[in-house]
C-alpha positions, -999 to 999 in steps of 0.1 A, spaced: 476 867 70 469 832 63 442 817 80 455 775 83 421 767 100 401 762 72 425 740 52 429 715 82 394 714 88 389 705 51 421 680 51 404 664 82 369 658 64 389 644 34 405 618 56 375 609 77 356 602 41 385 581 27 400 565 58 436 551 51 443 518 37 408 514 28 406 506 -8 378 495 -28 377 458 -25 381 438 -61 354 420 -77 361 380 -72 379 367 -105 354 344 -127 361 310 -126 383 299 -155 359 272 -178 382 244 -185 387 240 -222 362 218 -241 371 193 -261 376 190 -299 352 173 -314 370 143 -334 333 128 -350 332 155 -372 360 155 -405 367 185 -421 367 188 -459 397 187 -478 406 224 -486 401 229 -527 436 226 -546 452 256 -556 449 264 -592 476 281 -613 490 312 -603 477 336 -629 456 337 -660 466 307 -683 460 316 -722 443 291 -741 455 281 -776 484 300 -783 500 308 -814 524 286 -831 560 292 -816 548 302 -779 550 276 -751 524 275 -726 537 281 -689 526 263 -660 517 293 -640 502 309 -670 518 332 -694 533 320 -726 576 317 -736 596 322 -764 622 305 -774 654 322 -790 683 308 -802 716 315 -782 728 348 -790 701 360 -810 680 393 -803 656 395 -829 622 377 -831 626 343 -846 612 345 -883 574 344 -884 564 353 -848 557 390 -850 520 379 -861 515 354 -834 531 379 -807 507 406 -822 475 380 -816 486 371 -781 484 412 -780 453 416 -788 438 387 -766 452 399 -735 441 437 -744 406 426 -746 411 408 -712 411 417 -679 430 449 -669 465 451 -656 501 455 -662 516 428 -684 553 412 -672 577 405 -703 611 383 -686 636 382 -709 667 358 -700 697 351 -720 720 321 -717 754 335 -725 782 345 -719 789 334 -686 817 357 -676 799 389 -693 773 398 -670 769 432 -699 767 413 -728 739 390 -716 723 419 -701 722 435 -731 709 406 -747 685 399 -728 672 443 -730 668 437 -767 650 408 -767 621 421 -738 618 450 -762 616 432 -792 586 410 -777 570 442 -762 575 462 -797 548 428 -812 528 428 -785 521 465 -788 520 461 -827 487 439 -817 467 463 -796 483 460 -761 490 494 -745 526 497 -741 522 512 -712 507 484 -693 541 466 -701 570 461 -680 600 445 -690 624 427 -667 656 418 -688 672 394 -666 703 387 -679 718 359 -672 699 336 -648 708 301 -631 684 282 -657 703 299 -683 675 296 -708 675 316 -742 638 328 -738 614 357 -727 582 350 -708 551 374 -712 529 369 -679 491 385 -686 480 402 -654 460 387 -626 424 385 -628 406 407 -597 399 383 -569 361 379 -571 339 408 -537 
């Protein structure tokens, strides 16, 4: 037996307490502030200039270029995968400098200008020289570990040099 009574009677009380189509009315929407001004008396600074992208090495050893961005290239002549004469003692000083600087992993790009239809062979090139500069550079103190070399081949400057890019300094907390 089901007794029905009951559940009308509490049915009926629920619609009696929440009659229909009787919602809760909505809190009136703030008025919007209209947008102030800019204030044109005041001129902002100029922003400081950029600096260079990485760490730039002071007074390197003979036969290293200083790069713009930091870093330091060598030069080879075309073909050529050995260290030109007399640079295995500047390569080992630029070593040790950037050992006893801040650390991080070092970036040796080595790029070769020929030949033009051998992708391989300028590859190849381009290996021997990277580990050529990262055999001095280790021969100085560096970690060879904190190395990486990018032998690039072939690239659209076609230049005949390797660039050895110290890591960046931490930015400053």
């Amino acid at each position: 037996m089901t007794r029905p009574a009951p559940i009308l009677w509490l049915l009926a009380g629920l619609a009696l307490a929440f009659p229909a189509g009787a919602e809760e009315p909505l809190p009136p929407s703030p008025a919007e502030a209209p947008p102030q001004p800019a204030d044109l008396s005041v001129v902002p600074s100029p922003a400081p200039a950029a600096g260079p992208a990485g760490p730039t090495l002071q007074g390197l050893p003979a036969g290293l270029e200083a790069l713009p961005a930091g870093g330091a290239r060598l030069r080879f002549q075309p073909g050529v995968e050995v260290l030109p004469q007399g640079l295995d003692s500047g390569l080992a000083e630029l070593g040790r400098r950037i050992a006893a600087g801040p650390p991080g992993r070092i970036a040796v790009t080595a790029q070769a200008s020929g030949p033009a239809s051998d992708v391989s062979a300028a590859r190849r090139v381009s290996l021997a020289r990277a580990l050529a500069v990262k055999q001095a550079l280790a021969a100085g103190g560096l970690p060879p570990t904190r190395i990486d070399i990018r032998p690039m081949g072939r690239t659209a400057e076609a230049l005949d040099a390797v660039d050895v890019q110290p890591p960046e300094p931490k930015a400053a907390r």
